[in-house]
C-alpha positions in Angstrom: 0.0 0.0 0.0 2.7 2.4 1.1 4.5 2.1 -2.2 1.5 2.1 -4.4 0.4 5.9 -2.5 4.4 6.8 -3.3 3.9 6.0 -6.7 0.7 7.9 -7.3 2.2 10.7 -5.5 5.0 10.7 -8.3 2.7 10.5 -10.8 0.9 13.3 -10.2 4.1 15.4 -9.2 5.5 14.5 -12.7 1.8 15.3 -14.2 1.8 18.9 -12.5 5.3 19.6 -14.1 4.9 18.5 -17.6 1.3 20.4 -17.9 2.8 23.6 -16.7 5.1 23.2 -19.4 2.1 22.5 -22.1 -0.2 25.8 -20.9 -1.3 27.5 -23.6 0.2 31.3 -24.0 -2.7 32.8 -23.5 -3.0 32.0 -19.8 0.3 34.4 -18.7 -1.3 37.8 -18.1 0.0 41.0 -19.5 0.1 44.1 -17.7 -1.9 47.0 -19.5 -1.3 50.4 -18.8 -4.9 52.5 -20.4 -4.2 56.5 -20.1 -7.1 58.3 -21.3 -7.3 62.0 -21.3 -10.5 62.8 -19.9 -13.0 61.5 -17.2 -14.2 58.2 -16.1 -17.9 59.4 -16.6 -17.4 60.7 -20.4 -19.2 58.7 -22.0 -16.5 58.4 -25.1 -13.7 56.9 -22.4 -16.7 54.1 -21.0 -17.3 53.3 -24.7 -13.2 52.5 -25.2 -12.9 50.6 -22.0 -16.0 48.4 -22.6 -13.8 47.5 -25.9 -10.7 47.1 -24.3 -11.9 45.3 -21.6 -13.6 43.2 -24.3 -10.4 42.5 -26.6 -8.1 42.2 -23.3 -9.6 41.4 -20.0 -9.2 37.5 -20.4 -5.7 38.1 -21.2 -4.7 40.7 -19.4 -3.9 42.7 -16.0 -5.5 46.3 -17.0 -4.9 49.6 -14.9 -6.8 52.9 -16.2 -6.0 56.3 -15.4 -8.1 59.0 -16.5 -6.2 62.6 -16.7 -9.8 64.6 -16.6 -8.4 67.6 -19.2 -12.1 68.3 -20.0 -13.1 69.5 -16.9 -9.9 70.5 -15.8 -7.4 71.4 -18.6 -5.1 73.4 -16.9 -4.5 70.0 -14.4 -3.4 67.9 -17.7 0.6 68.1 -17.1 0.3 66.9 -13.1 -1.9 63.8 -14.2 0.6 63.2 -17.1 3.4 63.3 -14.4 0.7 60.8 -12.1 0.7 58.4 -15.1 4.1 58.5 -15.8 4.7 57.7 -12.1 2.1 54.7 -12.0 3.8 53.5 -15.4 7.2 53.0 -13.8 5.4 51.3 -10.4 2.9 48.7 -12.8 6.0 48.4 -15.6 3.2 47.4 -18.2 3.9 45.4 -21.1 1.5 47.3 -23.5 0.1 51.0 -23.2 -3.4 52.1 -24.9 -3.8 56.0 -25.2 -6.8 57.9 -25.2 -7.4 61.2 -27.1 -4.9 64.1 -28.3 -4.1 65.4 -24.8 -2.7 61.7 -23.6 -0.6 62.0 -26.5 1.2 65.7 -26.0 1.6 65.2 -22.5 2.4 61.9 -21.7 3.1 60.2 -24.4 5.6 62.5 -26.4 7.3 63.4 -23.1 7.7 60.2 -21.5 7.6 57.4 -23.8 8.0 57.7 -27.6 11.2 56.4 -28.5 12.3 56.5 -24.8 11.0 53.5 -23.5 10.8 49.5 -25.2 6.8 49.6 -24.2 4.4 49.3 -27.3 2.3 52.4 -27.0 -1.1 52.3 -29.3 -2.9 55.6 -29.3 -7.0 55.6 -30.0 -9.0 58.8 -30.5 -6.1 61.5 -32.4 -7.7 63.8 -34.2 -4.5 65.7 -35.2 -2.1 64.7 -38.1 -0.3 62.1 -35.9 2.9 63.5 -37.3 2.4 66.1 -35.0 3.6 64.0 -32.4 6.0 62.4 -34.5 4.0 59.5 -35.0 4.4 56.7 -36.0 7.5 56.0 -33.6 9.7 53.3 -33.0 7.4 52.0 -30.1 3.9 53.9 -31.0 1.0 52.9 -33.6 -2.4 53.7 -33.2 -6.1 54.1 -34.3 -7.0 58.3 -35.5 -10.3 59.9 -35.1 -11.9 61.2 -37.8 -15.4 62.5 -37.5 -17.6 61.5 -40.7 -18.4 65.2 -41.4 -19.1 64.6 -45.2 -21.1 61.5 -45.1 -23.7 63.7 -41.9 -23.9 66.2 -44.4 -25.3 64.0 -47.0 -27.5 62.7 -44.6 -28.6 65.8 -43.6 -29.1 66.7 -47.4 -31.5 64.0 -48.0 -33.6 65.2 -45.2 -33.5 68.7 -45.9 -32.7 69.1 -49.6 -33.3 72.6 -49.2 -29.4 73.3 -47.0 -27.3 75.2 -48.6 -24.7 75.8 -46.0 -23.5 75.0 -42.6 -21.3 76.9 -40.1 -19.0 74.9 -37.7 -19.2 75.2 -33.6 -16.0 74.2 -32.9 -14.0 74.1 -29.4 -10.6 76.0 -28.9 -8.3 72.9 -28.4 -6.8 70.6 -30.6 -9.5 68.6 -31.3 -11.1 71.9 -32.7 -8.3 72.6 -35.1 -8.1 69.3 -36.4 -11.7 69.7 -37.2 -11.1 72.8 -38.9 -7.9 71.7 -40.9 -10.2 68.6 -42.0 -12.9 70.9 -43.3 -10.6 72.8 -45.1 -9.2 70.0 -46.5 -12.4 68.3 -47.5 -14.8 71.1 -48.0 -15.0 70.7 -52.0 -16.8 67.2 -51.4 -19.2 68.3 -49.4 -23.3 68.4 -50.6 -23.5 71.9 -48.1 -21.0 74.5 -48.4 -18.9 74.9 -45.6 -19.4 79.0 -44.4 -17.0 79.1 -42.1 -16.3 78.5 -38.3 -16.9 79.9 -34.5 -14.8 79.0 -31.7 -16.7 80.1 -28.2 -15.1 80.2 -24.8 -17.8 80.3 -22.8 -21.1 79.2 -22.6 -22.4 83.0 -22.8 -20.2 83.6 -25.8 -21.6 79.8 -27.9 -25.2 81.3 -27.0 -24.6 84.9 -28.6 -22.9 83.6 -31.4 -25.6 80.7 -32.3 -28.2 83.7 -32.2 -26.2 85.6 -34.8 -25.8 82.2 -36.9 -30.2 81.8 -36.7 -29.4 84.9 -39.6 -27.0 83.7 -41.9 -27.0 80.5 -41.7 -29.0 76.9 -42.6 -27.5 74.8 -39.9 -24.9 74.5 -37.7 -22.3 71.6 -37.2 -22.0 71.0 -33.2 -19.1 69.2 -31.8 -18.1 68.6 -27.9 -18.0 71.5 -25.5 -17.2 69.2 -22.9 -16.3 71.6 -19.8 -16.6 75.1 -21.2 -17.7 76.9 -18.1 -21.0 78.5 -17.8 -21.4 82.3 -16.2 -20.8 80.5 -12.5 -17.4 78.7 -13.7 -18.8 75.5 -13.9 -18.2 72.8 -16.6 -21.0 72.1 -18.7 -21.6 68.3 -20.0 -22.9 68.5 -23.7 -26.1 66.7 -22.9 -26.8 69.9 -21.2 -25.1 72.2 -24.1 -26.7 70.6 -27.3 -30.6 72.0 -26.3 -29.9 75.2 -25.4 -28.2 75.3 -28.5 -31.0 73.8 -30.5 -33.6 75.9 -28.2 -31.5 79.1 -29.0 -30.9 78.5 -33.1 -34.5 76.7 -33.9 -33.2 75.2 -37.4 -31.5 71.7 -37.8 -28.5 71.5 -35.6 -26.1 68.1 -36.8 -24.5 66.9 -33.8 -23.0 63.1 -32.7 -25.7 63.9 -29.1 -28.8 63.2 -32.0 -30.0 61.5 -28.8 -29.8 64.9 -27.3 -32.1 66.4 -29.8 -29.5 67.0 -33.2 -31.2 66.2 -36.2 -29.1 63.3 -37.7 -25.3 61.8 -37.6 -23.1 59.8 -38.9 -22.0 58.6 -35.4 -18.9 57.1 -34.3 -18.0 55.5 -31.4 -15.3 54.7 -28.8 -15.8 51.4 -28.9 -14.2 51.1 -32.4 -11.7 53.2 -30.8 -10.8 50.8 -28.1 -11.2 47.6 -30.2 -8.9 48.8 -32.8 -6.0 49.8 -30.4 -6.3 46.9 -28.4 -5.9 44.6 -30.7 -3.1 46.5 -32.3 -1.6 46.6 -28.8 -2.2 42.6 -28.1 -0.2 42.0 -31.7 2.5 43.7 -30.4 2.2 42.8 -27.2 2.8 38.8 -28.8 5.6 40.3 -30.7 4.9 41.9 -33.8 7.2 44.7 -34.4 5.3 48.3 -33.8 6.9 49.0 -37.1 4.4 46.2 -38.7 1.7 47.8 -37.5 0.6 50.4 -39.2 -1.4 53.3 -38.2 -4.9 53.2 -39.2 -8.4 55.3 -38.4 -12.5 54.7 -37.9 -13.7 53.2 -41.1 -17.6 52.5 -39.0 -20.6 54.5 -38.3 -24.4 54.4 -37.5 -26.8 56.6 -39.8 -28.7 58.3 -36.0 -32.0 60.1 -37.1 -34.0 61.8 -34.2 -37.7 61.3 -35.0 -38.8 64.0 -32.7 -36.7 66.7 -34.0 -37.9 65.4 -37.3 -41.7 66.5 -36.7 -40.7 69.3 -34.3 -39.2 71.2 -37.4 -42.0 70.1 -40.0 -39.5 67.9 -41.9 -41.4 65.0 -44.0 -38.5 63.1 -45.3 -38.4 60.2 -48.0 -39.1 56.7 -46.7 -35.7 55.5 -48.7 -33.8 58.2 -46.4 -34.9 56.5 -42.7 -34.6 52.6 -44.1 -31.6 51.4 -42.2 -31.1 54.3 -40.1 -30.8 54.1 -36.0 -34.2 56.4 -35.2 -34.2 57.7 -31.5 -36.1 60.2 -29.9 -34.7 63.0 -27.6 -33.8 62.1 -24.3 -32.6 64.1 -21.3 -30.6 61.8 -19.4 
């Protein structure tokens, strides 16, 4: 008996050791470092962690750090300096960033070319050689809103548009905008008339009563955290119907849920797919120089039927086949 319990004991010894050698890859966890550069209730940075975590979380140890430059822009370099500090404690084996700011003031300063880490960057808007990008450790995912396929949209609701002015927010995302309206402007189906860049919300109100003259819609974008008259930052779900209160014409926005006529919309979660899997390639060893920098090829046609009949507009039936219709909600 005694030797037959020493022999089984053996056995499964010698079993333990030659499964652990037979594990598949997958089961040693990377360490993921996600910097995003605005707040963990922004609706954009939940819909690129749901992907992330959905591309990585089996795989992978994830830490987030949100550097809140909406609401507090001036803050941006200290949180940079935070995640700098976190990414020398966690010593990740892949980093995701978020957004332009993420990308001046972390990335550039502290890891391109500095460090071995892969570094995949979701959500640029500006040319990425701005930051010198692509680097020796850096690839990512780039931003570009679908501007020219909203206005077509728009144009087979409202045939009747002849122009547009742009609401655009001073930052970089707002002069990437600009630069890719400029850029682009001969293709679109409503001429481009030009842009406004408010500060406040007082300034964004005055101006979009001028535009109720001169205009046949306006283009909204984020105003994510321009303060109001009291200094406090204002959430766009709270921005977009004042604006559409105040201007009382179609207002083409990505919050359609929010009571914008129609968009093209994009999403983070396209965002966060496409840079995690980038990151988990390299992550496995594909050289960041294999891995070429890319951008949002999705979207979902967004009608609001309520904003539809609210401004007497009867469109085809051909138009709304296969869009996403929602009414306005306040939430």
């Amino acid at each position: 008996m005694k030797k037959f319990i020493f022999c089984a004991i053996v056995i499964v010894a010698m079993s333990s050791i030659l499964l652990s050698g037979v594990m598949p890859a997958h089961a040693a966890k990377y360490k993921v470092l996600v910097v995003l550069s605005y707040e963990e209730d922004y609706l954009w940075c939940q819909e690129i962690k749901q992907a992330v975590d959905s591309v990585l979380a089996d795989s992978s140890e994830i830490r987030y750090f949100y550097m809140d430059t909406k609401k507090n822009p001036d803050g941006g370099p200290q949180k940079a300096q935070e995640a700098y500090a976190l990414y020398q404690e966690f010593q990740p084996d892949g980093v995701i960033t978020a957004d332009d700011n993420a990308q001046s003031m972390f990335v550039v300063p502290f890891l391109k070319d500095k460090v071995k880490t892969p570094v995949m960057f979701a959500g640029v808007n500006a040319d990425p050689a701005k930051y010198g990008f692509p680097a020796s450790n850096v690839s990512g995912i780039l931003e570009r809103d679908p501007i020219r396929e909203t206005l077509v949209l728009a144009k087979q609701l409202v045939p009747t548009l002849t122009n547009f002015v742009a609401l655009l927010p001073d930052n970089t995302t707002g002069q990437a905008l600009e630069l890719q309206m400029e850029t682009d402007k001969a293709e679109y189906p409503i001429a481009y008339a030009g842009k406004k860049v408010p500060k406040t919300v007082d300034e964004l109100m005055a101006m979009v009563e001028e535009l109720k003259q001169t205009s046949d819609t306006v283009m909204y974008f984020t105003f994510a955290g321009m303060p109001n008259a009291q200094g406090e930052a204002m959430a766009d779900k709270d921005l977009i119907p004042m604006v559409i209160e105040k201007y009382g014409k179609p207002v083409l926005t990505q919050g359609v849920i929010y009571g914008g006529l129609c968009a093209i919309v994009k999403t983070g979660n396209e965002q966060g797919d496409v840079a995690a899997r980038m990151l988990l390639e390299a992550m496995q060893g594909k050289p960041v120089s294999e891995i070429p920098i890319t951008q949002n090829q999705f979207g979902r046609r967004v009608i609001n039927v309520e904003t539809l009949k609210k401004l007497g507009i009867t469109p085809s039936p051909d138009v709304l086949r296969g869009a996403e219709l929602v009414k306005t909600t306040m939430q």
